[in-house]
N, C-alpha and C positions, 0 to 999 in steps of 0.2 A: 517468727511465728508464721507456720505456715495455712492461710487462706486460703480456701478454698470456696468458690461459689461455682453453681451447678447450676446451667438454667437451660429449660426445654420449649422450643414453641412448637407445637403440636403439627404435624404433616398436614398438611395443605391436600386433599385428597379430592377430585375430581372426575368426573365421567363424562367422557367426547362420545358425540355417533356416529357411526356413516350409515347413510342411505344406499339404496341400490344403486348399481352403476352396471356399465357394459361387463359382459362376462367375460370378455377376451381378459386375459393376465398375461404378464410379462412371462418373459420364457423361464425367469430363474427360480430356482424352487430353495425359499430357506433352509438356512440348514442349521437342526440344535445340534450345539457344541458344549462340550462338558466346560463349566467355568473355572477357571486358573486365572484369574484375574487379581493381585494380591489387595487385599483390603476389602475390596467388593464380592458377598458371597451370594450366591443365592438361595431361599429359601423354602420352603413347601409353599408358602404364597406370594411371596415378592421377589423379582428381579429386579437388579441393581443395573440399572443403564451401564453398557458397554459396547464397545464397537465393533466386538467381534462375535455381539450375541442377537441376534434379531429376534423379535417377536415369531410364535407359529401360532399356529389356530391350538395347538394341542395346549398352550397356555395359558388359553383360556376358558376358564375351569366352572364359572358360573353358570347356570340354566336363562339360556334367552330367555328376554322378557318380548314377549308377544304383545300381541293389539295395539303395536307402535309401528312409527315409519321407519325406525332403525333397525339396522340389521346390524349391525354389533355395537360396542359399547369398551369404552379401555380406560381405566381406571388408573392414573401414575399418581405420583405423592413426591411435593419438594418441602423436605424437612431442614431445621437447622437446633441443632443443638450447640452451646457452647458455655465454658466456663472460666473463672478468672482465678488463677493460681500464682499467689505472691502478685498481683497488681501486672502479671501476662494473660490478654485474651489467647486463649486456644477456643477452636470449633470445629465441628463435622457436619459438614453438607448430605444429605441424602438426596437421591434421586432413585425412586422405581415404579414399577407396576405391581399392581396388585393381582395376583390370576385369579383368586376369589373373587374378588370383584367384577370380574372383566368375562365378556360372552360375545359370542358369533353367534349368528343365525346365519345368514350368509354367510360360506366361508369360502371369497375365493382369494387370489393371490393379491389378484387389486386392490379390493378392499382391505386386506390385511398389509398393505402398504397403505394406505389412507392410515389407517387406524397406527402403525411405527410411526409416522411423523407428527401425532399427535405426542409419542415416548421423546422423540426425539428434541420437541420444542421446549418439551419439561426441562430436559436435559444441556438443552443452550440457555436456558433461564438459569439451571443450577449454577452452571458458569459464571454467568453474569452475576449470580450474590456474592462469587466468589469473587470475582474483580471487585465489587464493589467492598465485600469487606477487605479484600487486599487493601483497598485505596482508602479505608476508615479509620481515624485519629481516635484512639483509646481516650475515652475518657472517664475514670471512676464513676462518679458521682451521677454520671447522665448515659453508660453505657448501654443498660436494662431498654433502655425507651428508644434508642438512637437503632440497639441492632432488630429491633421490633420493628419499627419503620420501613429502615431499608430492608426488611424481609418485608413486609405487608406491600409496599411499593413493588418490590421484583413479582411479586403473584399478582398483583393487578396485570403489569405489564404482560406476564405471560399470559393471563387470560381472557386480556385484551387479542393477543396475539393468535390463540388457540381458535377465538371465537370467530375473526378475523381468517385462517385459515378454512374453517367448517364454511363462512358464508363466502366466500371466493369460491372454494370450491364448488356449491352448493353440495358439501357431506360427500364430495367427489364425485357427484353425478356432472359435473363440467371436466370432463375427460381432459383435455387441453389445461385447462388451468389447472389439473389435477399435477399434473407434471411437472409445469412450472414450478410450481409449490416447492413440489418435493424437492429440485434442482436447487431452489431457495435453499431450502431448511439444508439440506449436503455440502450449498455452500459457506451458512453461517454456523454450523456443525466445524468447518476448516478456520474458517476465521476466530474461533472462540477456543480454540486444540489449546490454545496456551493455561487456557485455564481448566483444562479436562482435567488434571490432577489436584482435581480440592480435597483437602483433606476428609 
């Protein structure tokens, strides 16, 4: 008999801001790349985390929200769906942005580096469900509750971690610690490579 269960926990969908910050930008200038990435496609509204696809301003496709101290806003979503077929868990991880979602008022290169390492922390979090269901003992009977958890737990921690980034930063007006940061997230981005291929 073949069994099949289907279960969806809903995207986890959230919005970071940056404040103003010094106008200098870095020298490099993003660059969109057509996506060829296998599995991961991208959509009229959402990008699929990749490393060979950086955020631009042109991505961001919402109308500023004025009469705030932000100057832009970026919207990513860590999903998990998965099902149990003959008494085997299978699942797919999602990680992206939303460009509907997501808007610049300011739009210079800095800030739109403040605002990828907000993509990027989604993205070392998606990892981390993915270790952790690597490392999670199937169990029938209590599986439903058990992969609910350790998802509700991974989104805490990331936006612990998110929030965490914004107030070090101060929204990246601490140019210095802005840097740090990002050095940060580039190198827990290496450290977590082993689990960049979640299904």
């Amino acid at each position: 008999m073949n069994l099949l269960h289907l279960f969806a926990i809903p995207l986890f969908v959230v919005s970071f801001s940056g404040h103003p910050a010094p106008d200098k930008a870095p020298n490099s200038e993003p660059v969109k790349k057509e996506i060829i990435t296998i599995g991961k496609k991208e959509t009229a509204d959402e990008i699929p985390w990749m490393s060979e696809r950086r955020l631009t301003w042109e991505d961001y496709l919402c109308d500023p929200v004025r009469n705030t101290d932000a100057v832009a806003s970026t919207s990513t979503s860590l999903g998990i769906a998965y099902q149990v077929i003959n008494g085997r868990l299978t699942y797919h991880i999602t990680c992206g942005f939303s460009k509907t979602k997501s808007w610049g008022l300011v739009r210079t290169n800095y800030i739109l580096a403040h605002e990828q390492g907000h993509f990027d922390i989604t993205e070392i979090f998606a990892r981390k469900l993915y270790e952790a269901l690597q490392n999670y003992q199937f169990n029938r009977r209590t599986f439903k509750r058990d992969i609910g958890e350790i998802y509700q737990s991974i989104v805490r921690q990331k936006e612990e971690y998110q929030e965490q980034y914004d107030g070090d930063t101060d929204h990246s007006r601490n140019r210095k610690v802005q840097f740090k940061w990002l050095d940060s997230i580039d190198n827990l981005l290496s450290e977590t490579d082993v689990y960049s291929n979640y299904p």
